[in-house]
FIVEX-717636 format. One record per residue (C-alpha): residue number from 1; residue in three letters; x, y, z. Coordinates in steps of 0.25 Angstrom, whole numbers, plus 5000, padded with zeros to 4 digits. Each point is the difference from the previous one (the first is absolute). Layout:
N
n_res_x_y_z
NUM_ALA_X_Y_Z
...
END
This chain:
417
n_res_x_y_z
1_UNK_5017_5044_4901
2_UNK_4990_4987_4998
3_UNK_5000_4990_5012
4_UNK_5010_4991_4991
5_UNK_5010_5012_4999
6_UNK_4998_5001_5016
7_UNK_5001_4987_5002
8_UNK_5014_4998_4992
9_UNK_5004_5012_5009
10_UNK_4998_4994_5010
11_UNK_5007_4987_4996
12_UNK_5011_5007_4997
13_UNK_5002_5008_5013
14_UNK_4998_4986_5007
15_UNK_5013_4994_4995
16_UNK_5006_5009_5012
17_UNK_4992_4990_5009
18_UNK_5004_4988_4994
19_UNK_5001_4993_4984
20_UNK_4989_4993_4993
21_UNK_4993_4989_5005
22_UNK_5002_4986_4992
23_UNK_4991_4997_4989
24_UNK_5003_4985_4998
25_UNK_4995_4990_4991
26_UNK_4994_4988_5008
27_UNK_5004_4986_4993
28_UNK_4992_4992_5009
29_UNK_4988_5010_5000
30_UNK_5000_5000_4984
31_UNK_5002_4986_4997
32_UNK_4987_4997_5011
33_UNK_4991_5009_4991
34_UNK_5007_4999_4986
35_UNK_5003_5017_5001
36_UNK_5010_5008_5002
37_UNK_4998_5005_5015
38_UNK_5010_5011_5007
39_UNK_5000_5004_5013
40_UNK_5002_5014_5005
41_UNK_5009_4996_5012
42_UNK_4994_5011_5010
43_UNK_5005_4992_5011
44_UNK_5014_5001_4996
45_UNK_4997_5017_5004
46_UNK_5009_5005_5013
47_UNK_4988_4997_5008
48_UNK_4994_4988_4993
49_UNK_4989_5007_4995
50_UNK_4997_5008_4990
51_UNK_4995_5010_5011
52_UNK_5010_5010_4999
53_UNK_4999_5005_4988
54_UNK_4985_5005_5004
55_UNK_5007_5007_5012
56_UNK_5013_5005_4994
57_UNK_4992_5007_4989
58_UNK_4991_5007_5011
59_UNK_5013_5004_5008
60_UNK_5006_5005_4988
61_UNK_4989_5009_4996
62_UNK_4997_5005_5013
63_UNK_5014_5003_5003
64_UNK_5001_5007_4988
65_UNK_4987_5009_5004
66_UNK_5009_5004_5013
67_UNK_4993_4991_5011
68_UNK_5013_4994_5004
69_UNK_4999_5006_5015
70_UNK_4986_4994_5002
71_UNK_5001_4987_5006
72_UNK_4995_4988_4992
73_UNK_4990_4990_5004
74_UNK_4993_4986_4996
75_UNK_4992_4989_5007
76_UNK_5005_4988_4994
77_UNK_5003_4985_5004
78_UNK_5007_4996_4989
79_UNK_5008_5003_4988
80_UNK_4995_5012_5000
81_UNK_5007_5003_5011
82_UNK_5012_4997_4996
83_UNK_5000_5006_4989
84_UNK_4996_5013_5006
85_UNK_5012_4997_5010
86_UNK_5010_4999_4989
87_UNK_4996_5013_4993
88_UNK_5000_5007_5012
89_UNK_5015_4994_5002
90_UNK_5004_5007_4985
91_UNK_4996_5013_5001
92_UNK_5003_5002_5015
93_UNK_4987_5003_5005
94_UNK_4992_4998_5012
95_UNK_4989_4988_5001
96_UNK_4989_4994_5008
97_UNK_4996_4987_4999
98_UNK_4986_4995_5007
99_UNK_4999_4987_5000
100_UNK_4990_4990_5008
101_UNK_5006_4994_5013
102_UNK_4996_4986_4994
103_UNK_5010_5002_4989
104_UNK_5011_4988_4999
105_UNK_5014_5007_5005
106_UNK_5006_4993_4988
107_UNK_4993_5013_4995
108_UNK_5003_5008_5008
109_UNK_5016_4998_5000
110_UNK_4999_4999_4985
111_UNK_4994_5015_5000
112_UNK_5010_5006_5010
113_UNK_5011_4993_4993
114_UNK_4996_5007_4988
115_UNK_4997_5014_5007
116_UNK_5012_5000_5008
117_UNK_5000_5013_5007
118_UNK_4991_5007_4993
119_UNK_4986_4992_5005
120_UNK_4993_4999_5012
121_UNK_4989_4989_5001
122_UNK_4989_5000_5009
123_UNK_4991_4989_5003
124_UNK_4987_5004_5001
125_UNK_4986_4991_4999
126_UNK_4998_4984_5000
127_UNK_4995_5004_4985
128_UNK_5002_5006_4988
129_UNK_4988_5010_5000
130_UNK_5004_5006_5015
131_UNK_5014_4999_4994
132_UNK_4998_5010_4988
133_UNK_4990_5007_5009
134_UNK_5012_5003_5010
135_UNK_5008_5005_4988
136_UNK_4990_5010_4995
137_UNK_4998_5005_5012
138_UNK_5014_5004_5003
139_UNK_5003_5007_4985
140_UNK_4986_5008_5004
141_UNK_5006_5003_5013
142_UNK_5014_5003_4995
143_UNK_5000_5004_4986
144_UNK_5005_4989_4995
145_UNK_5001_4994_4986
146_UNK_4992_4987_4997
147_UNK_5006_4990_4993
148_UNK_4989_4990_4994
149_UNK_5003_4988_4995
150_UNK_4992_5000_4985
151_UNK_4990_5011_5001
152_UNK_5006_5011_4994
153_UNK_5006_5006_4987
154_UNK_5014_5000_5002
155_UNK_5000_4985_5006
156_UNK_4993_4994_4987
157_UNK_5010_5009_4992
158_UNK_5011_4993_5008
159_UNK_4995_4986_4999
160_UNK_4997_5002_4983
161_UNK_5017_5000_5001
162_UNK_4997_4985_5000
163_UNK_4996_5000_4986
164_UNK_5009_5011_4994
165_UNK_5011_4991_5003
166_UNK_4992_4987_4995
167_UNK_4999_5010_4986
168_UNK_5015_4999_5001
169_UNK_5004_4988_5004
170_UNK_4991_4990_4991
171_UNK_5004_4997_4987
172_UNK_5002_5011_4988
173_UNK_4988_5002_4995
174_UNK_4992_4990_5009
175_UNK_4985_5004_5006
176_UNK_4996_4991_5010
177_UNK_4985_4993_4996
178_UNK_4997_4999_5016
179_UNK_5005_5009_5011
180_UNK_4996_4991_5014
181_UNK_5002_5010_5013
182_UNK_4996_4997_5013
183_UNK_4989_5012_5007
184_UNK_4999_5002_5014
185_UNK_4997_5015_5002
186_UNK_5002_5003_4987
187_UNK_5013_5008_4996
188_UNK_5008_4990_4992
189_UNK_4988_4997_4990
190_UNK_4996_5015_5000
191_UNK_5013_5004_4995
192_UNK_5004_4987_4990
193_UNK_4987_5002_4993
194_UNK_5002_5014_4999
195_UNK_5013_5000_4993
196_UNK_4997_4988_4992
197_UNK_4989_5007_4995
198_UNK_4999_4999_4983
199_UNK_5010_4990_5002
200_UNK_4994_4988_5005
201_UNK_4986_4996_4995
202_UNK_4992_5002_5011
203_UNK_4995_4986_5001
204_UNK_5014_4998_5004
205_UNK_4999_5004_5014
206_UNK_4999_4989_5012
207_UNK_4998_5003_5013
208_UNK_5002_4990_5011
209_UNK_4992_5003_5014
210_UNK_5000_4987_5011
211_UNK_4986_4997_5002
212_UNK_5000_5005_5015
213_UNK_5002_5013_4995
214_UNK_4992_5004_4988
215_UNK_5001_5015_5000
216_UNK_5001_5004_4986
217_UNK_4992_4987_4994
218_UNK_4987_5006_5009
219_UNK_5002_5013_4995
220_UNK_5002_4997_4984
221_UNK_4987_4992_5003
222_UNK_4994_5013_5008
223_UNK_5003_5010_4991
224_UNK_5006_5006_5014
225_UNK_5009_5000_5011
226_UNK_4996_4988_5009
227_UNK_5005_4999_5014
228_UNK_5002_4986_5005
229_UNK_4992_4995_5013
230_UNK_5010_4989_5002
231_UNK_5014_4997_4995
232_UNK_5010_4988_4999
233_UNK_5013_5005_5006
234_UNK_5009_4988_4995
235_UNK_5003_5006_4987
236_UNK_5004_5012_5010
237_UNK_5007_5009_4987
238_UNK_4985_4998_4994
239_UNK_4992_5001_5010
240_UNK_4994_5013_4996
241_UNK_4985_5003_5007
242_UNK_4998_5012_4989
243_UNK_5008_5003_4988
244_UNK_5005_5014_4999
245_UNK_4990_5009_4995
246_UNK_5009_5007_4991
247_UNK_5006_4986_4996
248_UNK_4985_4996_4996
249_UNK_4999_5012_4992
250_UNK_5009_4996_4992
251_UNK_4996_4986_4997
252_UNK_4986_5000_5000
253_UNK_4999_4999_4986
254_UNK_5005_4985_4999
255_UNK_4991_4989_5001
256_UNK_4998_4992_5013
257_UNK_5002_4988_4992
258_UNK_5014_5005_4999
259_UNK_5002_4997_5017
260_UNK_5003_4986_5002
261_UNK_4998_4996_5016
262_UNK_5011_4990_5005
263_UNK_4998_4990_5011
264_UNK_5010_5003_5010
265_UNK_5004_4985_5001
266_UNK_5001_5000_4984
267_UNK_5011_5012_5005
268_UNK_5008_4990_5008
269_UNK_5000_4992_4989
270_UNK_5010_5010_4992
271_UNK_5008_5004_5010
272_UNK_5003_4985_5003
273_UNK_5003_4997_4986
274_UNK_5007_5014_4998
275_UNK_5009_4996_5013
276_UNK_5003_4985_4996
277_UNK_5002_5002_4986
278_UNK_5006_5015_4997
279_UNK_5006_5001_5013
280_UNK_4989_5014_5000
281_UNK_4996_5005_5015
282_UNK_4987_5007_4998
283_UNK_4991_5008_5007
284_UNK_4983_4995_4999
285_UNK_4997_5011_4994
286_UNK_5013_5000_4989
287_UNK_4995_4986_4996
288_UNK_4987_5003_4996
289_UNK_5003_5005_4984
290_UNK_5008_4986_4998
291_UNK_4986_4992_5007
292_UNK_4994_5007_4990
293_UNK_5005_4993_4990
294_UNK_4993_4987_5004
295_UNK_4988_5007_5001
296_UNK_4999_5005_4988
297_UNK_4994_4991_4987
298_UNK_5013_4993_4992
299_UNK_4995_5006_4988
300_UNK_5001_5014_5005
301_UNK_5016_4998_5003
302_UNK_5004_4992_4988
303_UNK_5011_5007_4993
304_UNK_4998_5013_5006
305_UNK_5010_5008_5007
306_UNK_4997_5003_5014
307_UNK_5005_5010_5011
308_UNK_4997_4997_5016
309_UNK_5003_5008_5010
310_UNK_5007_4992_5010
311_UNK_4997_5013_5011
312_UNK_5007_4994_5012
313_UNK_5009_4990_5009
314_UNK_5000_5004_5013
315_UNK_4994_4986_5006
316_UNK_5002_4997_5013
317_UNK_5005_4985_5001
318_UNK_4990_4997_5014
319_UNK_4992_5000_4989
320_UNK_5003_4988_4991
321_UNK_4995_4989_5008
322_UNK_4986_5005_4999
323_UNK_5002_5005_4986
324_UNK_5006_4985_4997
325_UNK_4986_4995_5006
326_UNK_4991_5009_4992
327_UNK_5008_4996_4987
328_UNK_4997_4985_5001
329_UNK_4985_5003_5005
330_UNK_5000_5007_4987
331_UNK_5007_4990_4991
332_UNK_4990_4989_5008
333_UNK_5012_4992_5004
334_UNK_4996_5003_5015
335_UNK_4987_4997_5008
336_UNK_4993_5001_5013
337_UNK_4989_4991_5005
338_UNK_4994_4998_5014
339_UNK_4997_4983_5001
340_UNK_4991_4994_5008
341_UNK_5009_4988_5006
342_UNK_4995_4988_5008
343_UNK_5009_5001_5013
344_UNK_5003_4984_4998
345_UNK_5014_4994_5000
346_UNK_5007_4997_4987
347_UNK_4987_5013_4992
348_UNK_5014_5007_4999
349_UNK_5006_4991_4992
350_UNK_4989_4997_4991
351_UNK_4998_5013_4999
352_UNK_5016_5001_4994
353_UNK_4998_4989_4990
354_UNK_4991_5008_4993
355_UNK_5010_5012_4996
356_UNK_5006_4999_4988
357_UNK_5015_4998_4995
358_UNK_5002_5015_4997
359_UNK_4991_5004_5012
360_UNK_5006_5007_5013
361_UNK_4995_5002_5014
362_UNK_5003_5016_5003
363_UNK_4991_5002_5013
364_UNK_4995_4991_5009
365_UNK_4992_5003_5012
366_UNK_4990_4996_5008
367_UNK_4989_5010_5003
368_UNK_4989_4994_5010
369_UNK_5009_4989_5010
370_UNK_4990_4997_5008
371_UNK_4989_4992_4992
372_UNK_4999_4987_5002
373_UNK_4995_4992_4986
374_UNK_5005_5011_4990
375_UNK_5011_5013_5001
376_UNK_4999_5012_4990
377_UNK_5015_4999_4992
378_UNK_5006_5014_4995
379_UNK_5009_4994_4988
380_UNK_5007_5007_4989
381_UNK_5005_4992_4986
382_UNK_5010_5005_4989
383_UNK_5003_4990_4989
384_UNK_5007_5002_4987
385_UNK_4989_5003_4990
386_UNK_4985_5005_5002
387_UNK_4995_4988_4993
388_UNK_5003_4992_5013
389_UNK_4991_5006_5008
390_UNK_4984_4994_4991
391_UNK_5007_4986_5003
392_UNK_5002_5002_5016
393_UNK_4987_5006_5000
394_UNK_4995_4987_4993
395_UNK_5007_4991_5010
396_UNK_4995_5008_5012
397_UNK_4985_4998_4995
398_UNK_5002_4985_4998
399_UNK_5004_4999_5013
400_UNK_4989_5007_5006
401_UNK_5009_5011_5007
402_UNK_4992_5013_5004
403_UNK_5009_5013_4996
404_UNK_4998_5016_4997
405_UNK_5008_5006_4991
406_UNK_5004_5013_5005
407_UNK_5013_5005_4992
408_UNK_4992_5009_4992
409_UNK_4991_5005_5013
410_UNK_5006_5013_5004
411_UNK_4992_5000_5015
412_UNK_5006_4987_5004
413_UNK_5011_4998_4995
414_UNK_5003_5013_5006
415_UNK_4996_4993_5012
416_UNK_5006_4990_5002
417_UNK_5014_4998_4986
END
C-alpha cells in the first residue's frame, strides 16, 4: 500500500482509541489576518496531545508482529509519556517509563494515572540525556522494545493521522493554501507533509521551531542533520537538540525559508491571548502554529485557508506568572531598569512625579543599602501601551536620572528579576 493508504489504516484502527480530534474554524484568528484559519484541536486528544497517535500506531503494529510479551519501554518527560502510558493501558501490555528525577510530579501522577497498573516509572538522571541513556541500557540488557518518541517509521505513520482526518473534516472539496505545524523531533511534520503530498502545493508547508531550539531550521540550512550545542528548554514539547534522522529524511527537500523561529516571549503572547480570549489552555509548544501567524507577512494570509496544529495543552499552571511576564516583556508593556538614585529625602517622590498616568510600579528594590550619596534601584514598569515607555525615557533624561535598561539582558536580569 502507498503511505496515504497506511496512514488512513492507521486512522481508522485509531477510532478504538479515541474519535477525531476537532478541526475548528477560529473567528477571532480569521478576522485578525482576514483568512480563514482552522485549528486542529490536538490538545483536545485523551492525553492532550497529539502524542498518542505516534505511540498507538507503533503498538499496534508491533502487537500485530507478535512482540506483546516483550516489555515496552520509553524515556520521556512529557506527553510522550503519557501517551505511551495510555496505549500501554489499551492493549494490556507491560511498560517502562524512565524519566529524569527532576521531572515535575504533576507529571508524573499524570503518566501513572494514565498507565494504571500496567506502568512502572523509574526515575533515573537530573537530565534527559542520562535519562534516555538509562532506558537504552535496560532494553540492551533485557530485551526489551524501545518506544521512540519521533524517530521511526510507524510513529511518523501514526502522527500523518493528523492530516487524514483534516482531509475529512475541512470543507468538500477544500485544500488548505498553508498547513502551519509545529517541529520538535520531527514526526508530526514528517508524516503531514507526507500524506499531503500532491495535495498541498508545497510552498504551502510552515514549520514553527522556538528560537531556542532550531534543530530542523540548521539542518535545512546544512543540507544535514545538525546537533545543537545548547537548547532552550522553555518550550520543553520543542525543545529538540537534534531532529530525528529519519524525520530529516523526509523533509530535507523544503526550503529553510520555510522554518520560522519564534521568540519564546512572543509564545507567551498566544497562550495569554488564547487563555483570555478563547478560554484555550495550551501547551508552549501547541502555541507556536498560531504565533506563526503574526509572523508571517499579511499579504501571505490574506484570503487563504490555513491549518495549524495546535499539538498540545498539558500546561502547568505554576507556570502563568512567568509566562504573564514574558508576554508583557514581548508586547513592551513591561520593563526593567536599574536607577542610580540620590539617597536624599523627598529623591523618591520626585522620582514618582515623573511616571505617567498609565504607568505602574511592579518591583521595587533596593540593591546596594549601604552608599551613602547615591543607591543602585532594581525597578520594574508595566504600563498600557509600548508607546509609554519613549516618553518616561524622555522624562528620565531631563531630569538627569542615570539608568540601565536591562529587560532585554538575559545575564542580569537573570541575576537579579
Amino acid at each position: 500500500m502507498s503511505f496515504t493508504q497506511d496512514v488512513d489504516t492507521a486512522a481508522l484502527a485509531l477510532r478504538d482509541l479515541f474519535p477525531e480530534t476537532p478541526l475548528q474554524f477560529n473567528d477571532h484568528l480569521s478576522a485578525r489576518y482576514g483568512a480563514k484559519i482552522y485549528l486542529k484541536r490536538e490538545d483536545l486528544s485523551p492525553v492532550r496531545s497529539y502524542k498518542i497517535r505516534g505511540a498507538f500506531n507503533f503498538f499496534r503494529k508491533a502487537i500485530a508482529a507478535g512482540v506483546r510479551d516483550r516489555i515496552f519501554v520509553c524515556a520521556s518527560a512529557g506527553n510522550h509519556a503519557q501517551g505511551f502510558a495510555f496505549v500501554c493501558r489499551h492493549f494490556g501490555v507491560e511498560g517502562i517509563v524512565f524519566m529524569p528525577v527532576t521531572t515535575p510530579q504533576q507529571k508524573i501522577d499524570k503518566t501513572r494515572m494514565f498507565g494504571g497498573p500496567f506502568i512502572t516509572i523509574k526515575l533515573v538522571g537530573d537530565i534527559f540525556d542520562q535519562c534516555y541513556k538509562a532506558a537504552r541500557d535496560h532494553v540492551e540488557a533485557t530485551g526489551g522494545m524501545m518506544v521512540p518518541p519521533f524517530d521511526h517509521a510507524d510513529i511518523i505513520e501514526g502522527q500523518a493521522t493528523v492530516a487524514a482526518e483534516v482531509a475529512t473534516q475541512l470543507p468538500e472539496g477544500v485544500v488548505p493554501d498553508m498547513v502551519i505545524m509545529p517541529v520538535g523531533g520531527g514526526g508530526l511534520s514528517a508524516g503531514m507533509t507526507g500524506y499531503f503530498a500532491g495535495k498541498v502545493d508545497p510552498n504551502g508547508f510552515v514549520f514553527c521551531e522556538p528560537e531556542g531550539a532550531p534543530s530542523l531550521k540548521r539542518s535545512l540550512e546544512t543540507g544535514a542533520v545538525v546537533t545543537l550545542e545548547q537548547v532552550d528548554n522553555f518550550v520543553d514539547g520543542a525543545a529538540v537538540g537534534r531532529i530525528g534522522d529519519l524525520n530529516f529524511e523526509r523533509l530535507k527537500h523544503f526550503s529553510a525559508s520555510q522554518t520560522l523561529l519564534l521568540p519564546e516571549n512572543a509564545i507567551c503572547v498566544t497562550i495569554t491571548e488564547m487563555l483570555n480570549l478563547e478560554g484555550v489552555v495550551l501547551e508552549p509548544a501547541g502555541a507556536l502554529a498560531i504565533t506563526a501567524l503574526a509572523e508571517l507577512d499579511a499579504a501571505q494570509l490574506a484570503g487563504k485557508t490555513i491549518v495549524a496544529v495546535v499539538s498540545g495543552g498539558n500546561f502547568d499552571f505554576e507556570r502563568l506568572p512567568d509566562v504573564k511576564e514574558r508576554a508583557m516583556r514581548h508586547l513592551g508593556l513591561k520593563k526593567y531598569y536599574i536607577l542610580r538614585m540620590a539617597q536624599r529625602p523627598g529623591a523618591l517622590k520626585d522620582f514618582l512625579g515623573l511616571l505617567g498616568e498609565e504607568d505602574d510600579i511592579a518591583r521595587f528594590e533596593y540593591l546596594k543599602k549601604s552608599a551613602r550619596n547615591f543607591g543602585s534601584i532594581l525597578i520594574g514598569i508595566e504600563t498600557k501601551r509600548p508607546e509609554n515607555f519613549p516618553k518616561l525615557m524622555t522624562a528620565f533624561d531631563a531630569a538627569g536620572l542615570k539608568y540601565q535598561d536591562i529587560t532585554d539582558n538575559d545575564i542580569l536580569s537573570n541575576l537579579v528579576i
